[in-house]
KEMAR-139994 format. One record per residue (C-alpha): z, x, y. Coordinates in steps of 0.5 Angstrom, whole numbers, padded with zeros to 4 digits, always signed. Example, Ala and Ser with C-alpha at 12.3 -4.5 7.8 and 13.67 -1.06 7.14 Angstrom:
<sites>
+0016+0025-0009;+0014+0027-0002;
</sites>
This chain:
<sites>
+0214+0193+0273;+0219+0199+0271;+0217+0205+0267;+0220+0202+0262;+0216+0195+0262;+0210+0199+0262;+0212+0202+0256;+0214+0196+0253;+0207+0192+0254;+0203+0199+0252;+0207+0198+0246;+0203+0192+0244;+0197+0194+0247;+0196+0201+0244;+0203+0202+0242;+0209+0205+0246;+0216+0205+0245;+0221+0201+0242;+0228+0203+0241;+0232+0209+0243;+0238+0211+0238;+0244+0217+0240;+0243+0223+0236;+0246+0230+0236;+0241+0235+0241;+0236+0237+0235;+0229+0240+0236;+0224+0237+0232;+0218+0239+0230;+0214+0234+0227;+0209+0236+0222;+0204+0230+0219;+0200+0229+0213;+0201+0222+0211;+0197+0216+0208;+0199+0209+0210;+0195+0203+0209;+0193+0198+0214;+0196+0191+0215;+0193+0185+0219;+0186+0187+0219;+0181+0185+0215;+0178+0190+0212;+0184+0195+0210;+0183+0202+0208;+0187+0208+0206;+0188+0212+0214;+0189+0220+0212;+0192+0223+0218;+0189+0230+0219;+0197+0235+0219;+0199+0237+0226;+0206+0240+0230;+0210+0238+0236;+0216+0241+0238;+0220+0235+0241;+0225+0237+0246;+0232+0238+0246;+0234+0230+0248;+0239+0225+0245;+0234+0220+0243;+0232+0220+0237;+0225+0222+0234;+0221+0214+0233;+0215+0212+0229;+0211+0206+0230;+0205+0203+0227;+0201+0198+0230;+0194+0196+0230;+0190+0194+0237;+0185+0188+0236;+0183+0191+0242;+0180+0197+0240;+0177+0194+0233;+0182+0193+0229;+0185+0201+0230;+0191+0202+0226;+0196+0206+0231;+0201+0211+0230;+0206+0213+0235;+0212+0219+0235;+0215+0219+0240;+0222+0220+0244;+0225+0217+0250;+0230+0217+0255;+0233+0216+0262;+0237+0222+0266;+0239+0223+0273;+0231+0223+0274;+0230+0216+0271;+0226+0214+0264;+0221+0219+0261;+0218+0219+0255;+0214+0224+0250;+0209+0222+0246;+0204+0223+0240;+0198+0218+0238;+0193+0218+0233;+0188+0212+0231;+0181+0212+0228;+0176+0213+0232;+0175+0206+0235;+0167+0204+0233;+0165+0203+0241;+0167+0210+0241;+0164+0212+0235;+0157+0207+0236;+0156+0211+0244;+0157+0218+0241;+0152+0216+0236;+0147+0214+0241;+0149+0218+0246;+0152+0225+0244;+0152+0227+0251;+0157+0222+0253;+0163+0226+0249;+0167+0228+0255;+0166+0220+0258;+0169+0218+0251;+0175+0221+0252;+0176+0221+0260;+0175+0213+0258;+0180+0213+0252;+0185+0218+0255;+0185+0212+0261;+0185+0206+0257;+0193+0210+0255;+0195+0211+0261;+0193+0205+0266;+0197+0201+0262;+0203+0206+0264;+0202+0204+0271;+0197+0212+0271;+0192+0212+0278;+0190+0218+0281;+0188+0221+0275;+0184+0228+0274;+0181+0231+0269;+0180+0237+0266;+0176+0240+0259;+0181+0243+0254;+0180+0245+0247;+0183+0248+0240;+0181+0251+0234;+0174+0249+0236;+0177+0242+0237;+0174+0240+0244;+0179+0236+0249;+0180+0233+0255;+0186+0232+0259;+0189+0228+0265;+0194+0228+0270;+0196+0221+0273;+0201+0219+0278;+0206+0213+0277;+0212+0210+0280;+0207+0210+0287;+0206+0217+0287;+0214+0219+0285;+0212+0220+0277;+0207+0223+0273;+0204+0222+0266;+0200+0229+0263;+0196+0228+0257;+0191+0231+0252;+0186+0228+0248;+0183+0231+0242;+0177+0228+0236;+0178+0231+0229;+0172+0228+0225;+0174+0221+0226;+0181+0222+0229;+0184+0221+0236;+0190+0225+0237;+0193+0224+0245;+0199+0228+0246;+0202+0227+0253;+0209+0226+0257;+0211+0223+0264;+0217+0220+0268;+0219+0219+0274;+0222+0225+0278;+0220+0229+0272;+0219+0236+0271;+0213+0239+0270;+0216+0246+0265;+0218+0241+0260;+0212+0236+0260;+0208+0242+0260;+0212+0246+0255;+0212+0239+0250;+0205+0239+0250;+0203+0247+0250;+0206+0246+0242;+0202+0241+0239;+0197+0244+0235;+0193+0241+0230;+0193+0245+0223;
</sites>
């Protein structure tokens, strides 16, 4: 399956991409503090998204919101930014997502506090197996006392790479991360260097 397929059923798993629309080169930093409410789930709630920052890069694909809920996680409502792309190197993506604490999650935490770094070794994979991740290797991170995980993958049968990191604020999950194919790791890296949580 291409790059670009794997988004696009990641999208109605756990939510990647829809459509890319040309846009004058802008950066974009995005700042968050919303309420949405939750459609398709049986018991709908208010969702508070903690506010956050990330500069997009300079690309002509404009800055896409998707909200999708993911039966599979328990009725979590999903919410993505992200931008999208092809160059001289292939399709790339950058991204953000954030979701409530799922309830297997937050049922494993509560009887085994230990377990924190597998909880989000297991969440950061479930993300990045469905972008064709294999080979994955982890790493502990952390931010304004929000404790993370991060994870590098390769794609594309080794010619690609997807990086993200992963964060739990209360009962919010937040991973940011990026990948394509041949892409480098500078403006990967820069992407996800300038996501902080407010």
């Amino acid at each position: 399956m291409s790059f670009i397929g794997k988004i696009t059923a990641f999208t109605l798993l756990l939510t990647m991409v829809s459509c890319m629309n040309e846009q004058q080169k802008t950066e974009t930093k995005t700042e968050v503090k919303a309420e949405t409410k939750q459609e398709n789930v049986s018991e709908a709630t208010e969702q508070y998204i903690p506010q956050f920052a990330v500069n997009f890069p300079l690309i002509k694909a404009e800055t896409q919101k998707t909200e999708v809920v993911d039966t599979a996680a328990g009725n979590v409502l999903v919410t993505q930014w992200f931008k999208q792309d092809t160059d001289e190197n292939g399709p790339f993506i950058y991204f953000v997502l954030h979701y409530q604490l799922p309830p297997s999650i937050k049922t494993q935490l509560k009887n085994d506090p230990s377990s924190y770094n597998t909880a989000l070794e297991s969440e950061i994979i479930r993300s990045n197996v469905r972008l064709g991740g294999s080979d994955c290797n982890f790493s502990e991170v952390e931010q304004k006392s929000f404790k993370g995980m991060e994870s590098t993958c390769k794609i594309f049968d080794g010619e690609g790479f997807v990086k993200s990191r992963i964060y739990l604020v209360g009962n919010n999950m937040f991973i940011v991360g990026a990948g394509g194919k041949h892409i480098k790791q500078e403006p990967v890296d820069s992407f996800i260097n300038s996501f902080t949580l407010k």
